[in-house]
N, C-alpha and C positions, 0 to 999 in steps of 0.2 A: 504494500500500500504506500502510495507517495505521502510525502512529510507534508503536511498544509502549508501553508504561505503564513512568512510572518507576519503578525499582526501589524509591523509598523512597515508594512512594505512601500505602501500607498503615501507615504511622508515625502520619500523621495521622488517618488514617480510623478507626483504633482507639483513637486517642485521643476520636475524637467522641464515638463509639459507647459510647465508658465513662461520660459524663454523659446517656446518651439518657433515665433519667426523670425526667431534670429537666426535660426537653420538651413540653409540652401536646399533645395531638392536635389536629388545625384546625385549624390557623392556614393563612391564604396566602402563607405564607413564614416559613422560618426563616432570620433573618439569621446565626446562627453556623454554616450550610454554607458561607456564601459566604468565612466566614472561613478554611476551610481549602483550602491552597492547590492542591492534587491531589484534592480530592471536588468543591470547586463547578461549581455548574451553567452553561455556558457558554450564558447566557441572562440578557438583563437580567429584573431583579427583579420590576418590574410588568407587565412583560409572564404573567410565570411566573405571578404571584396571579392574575393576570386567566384564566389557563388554568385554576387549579385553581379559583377559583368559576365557570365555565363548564360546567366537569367535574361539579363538587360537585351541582348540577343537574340530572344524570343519577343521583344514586348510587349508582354504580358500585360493581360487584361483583367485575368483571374487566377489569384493564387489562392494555395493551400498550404497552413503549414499545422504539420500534427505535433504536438508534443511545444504547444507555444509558451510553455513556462514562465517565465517572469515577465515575459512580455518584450524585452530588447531584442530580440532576434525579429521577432516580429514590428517591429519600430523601422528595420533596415526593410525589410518589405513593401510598408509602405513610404516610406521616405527615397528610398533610396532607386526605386523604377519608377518612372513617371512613366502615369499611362495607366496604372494599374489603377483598376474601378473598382474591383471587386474582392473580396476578402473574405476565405473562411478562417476560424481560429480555434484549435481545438487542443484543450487543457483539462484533463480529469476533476482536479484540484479548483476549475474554476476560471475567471477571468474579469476578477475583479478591479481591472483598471481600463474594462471596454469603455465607459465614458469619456474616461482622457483620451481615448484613439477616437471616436468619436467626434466626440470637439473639435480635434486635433485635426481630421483627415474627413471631412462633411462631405467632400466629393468620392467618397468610396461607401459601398453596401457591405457591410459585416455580418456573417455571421457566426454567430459565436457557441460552439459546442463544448458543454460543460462536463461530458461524460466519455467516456471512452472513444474511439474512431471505429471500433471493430462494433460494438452496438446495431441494431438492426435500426432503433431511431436515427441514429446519426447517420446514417446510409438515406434513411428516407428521409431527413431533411435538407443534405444536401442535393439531394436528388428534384428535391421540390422546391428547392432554394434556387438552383441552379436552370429548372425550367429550361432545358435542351443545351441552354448554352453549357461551355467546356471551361476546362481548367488548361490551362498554360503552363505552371509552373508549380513542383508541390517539394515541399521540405520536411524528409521526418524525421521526429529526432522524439520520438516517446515511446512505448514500451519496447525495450532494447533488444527483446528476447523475438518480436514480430515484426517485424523492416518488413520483410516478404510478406505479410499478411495483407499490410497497412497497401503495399503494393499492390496487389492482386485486387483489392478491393475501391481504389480508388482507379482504377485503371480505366475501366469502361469510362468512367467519368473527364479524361484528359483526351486535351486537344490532340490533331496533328499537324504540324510538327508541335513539341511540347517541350519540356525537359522535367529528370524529377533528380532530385539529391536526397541520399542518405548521411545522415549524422554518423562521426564515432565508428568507421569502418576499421579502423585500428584495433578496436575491441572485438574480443573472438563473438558473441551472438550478433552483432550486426554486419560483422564481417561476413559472417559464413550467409548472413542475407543474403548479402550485396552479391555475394560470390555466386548463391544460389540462383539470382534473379538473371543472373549478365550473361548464365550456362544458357539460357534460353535466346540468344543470340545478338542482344541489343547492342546497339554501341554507346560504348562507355568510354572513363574516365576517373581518375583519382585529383584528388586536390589534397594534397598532404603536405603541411609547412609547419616545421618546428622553429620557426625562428625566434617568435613571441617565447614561446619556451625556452628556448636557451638564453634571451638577452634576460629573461628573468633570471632563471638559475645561476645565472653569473652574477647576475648582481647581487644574489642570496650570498653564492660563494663570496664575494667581497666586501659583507658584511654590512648592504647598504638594507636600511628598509624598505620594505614595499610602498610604490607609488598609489595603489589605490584595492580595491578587491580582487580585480582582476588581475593583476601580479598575483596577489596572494593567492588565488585559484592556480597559476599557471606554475606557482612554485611548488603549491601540493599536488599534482599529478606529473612533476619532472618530464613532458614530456610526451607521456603515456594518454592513451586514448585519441580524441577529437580523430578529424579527416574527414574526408567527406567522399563517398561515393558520386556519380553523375552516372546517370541512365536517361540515353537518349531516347525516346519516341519518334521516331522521323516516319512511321505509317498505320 
């Protein structure tokens, strides 16, 4: 069972969201998500730009991203492709800061799934959410042990040509996903960048302290984990 969201999650995230147009649209990252400590994306940095100019290259009208956790991963979503209208978001645990996206992003349709992605509901709301139209772009990164499920089941539901990315392909159950999925002949793609990791680990070894949560995430897994799968759709 996943841990609930802190209770003071919501302090920071509306503190973001109160500077949002000082923000540029575009960019392949915005470094002041990472700065806050219960929004950032548990994802290293260049990995994540490398997904949104991958993405950007479809431009995408309608994404999907399962496993939308604190919500910064999903900030680069809609921030960071313009063009995009459409928006599902799906968090077990909840998605108690869809009013700041909201507010935030008024030219985009949300919707927002609070229960698992494998659910027969959540099939038949996106199904009737989406009312023929397709998905573009999907990103999962929630239950670690079903990558292949999560696939299989949003599939019928994406465009052609599309793209979809898997989280955490490093890790043996979404590896052996990713691995499982690509046997069926798609063309793919790794996006794997330790860099953000090692300039942390060095700075640990040189006794500096951490700049903000996100160092300190990237000094507690040396390395280990993140990456990201790519699985093309092109028919």
């Amino acid at each position: 069972m996943d841990a609930p969201f802190n209770p003071n999650m919501m302090l920071g995230i509306k503190r973001f969201f109160d500077n949002e147009d000082s923000r540029e649209p575009g960019q392949d990252v915005y470094d002041d998500v990472f700065d806050v400590d219960m929004f950032l994306p548990l994802q290293r940095k260049r990995e994540l730009a490398r997904m949104m100019q991958i993405a950007r290259a479809y431009s995408p009208r309608v994404v999907y991203e399962i496993g939308t956790c604190d919500g910064g991963g999903l900030y680069h979503w809609c921030k960071s492709i313009i063009g995009v209208k459409r928006v599902i978001a799906s968090e077990v645990r909840g998605t108690p800061y869809q009013y700041e996206f909201e507010d935030a992003f008024p030219h985009i349709d949300f919707l927002w799934i609070g229960e698992s992605s494998y659910a027969k509901s959540s099939i038949t709301r996106i199904s009737n959410w989406l009312n023929g139209d397709a998905i573009d772009a999907v990103f999962i990164d929630g239950d670690k042990s079903y990558f292949d499920r999560d696939f299989d089941l949003v599939l019928p539901f994406m465009n052609s040509p599309s793209v979809l990315f898997m989280h955490d392909i490093t890790d043996p159950a979404p590896g052996k996903a990713f691995e499982k999925v690509i046997s069926r002949g798609y063309r793919h793609d790794r996006i794997i960048d330790r860099t953000d990791s090692d300039e942390a680990v060095d700075r640990e070894r040189n006794g500096i302290p951490p700049k903000n949560g996100y160092e300190q995430w990237l000094r507690h897994w040396h390395g280990m984990s993140c990456g990201v799968g790519v699985i093309y759709k092109d028919i």
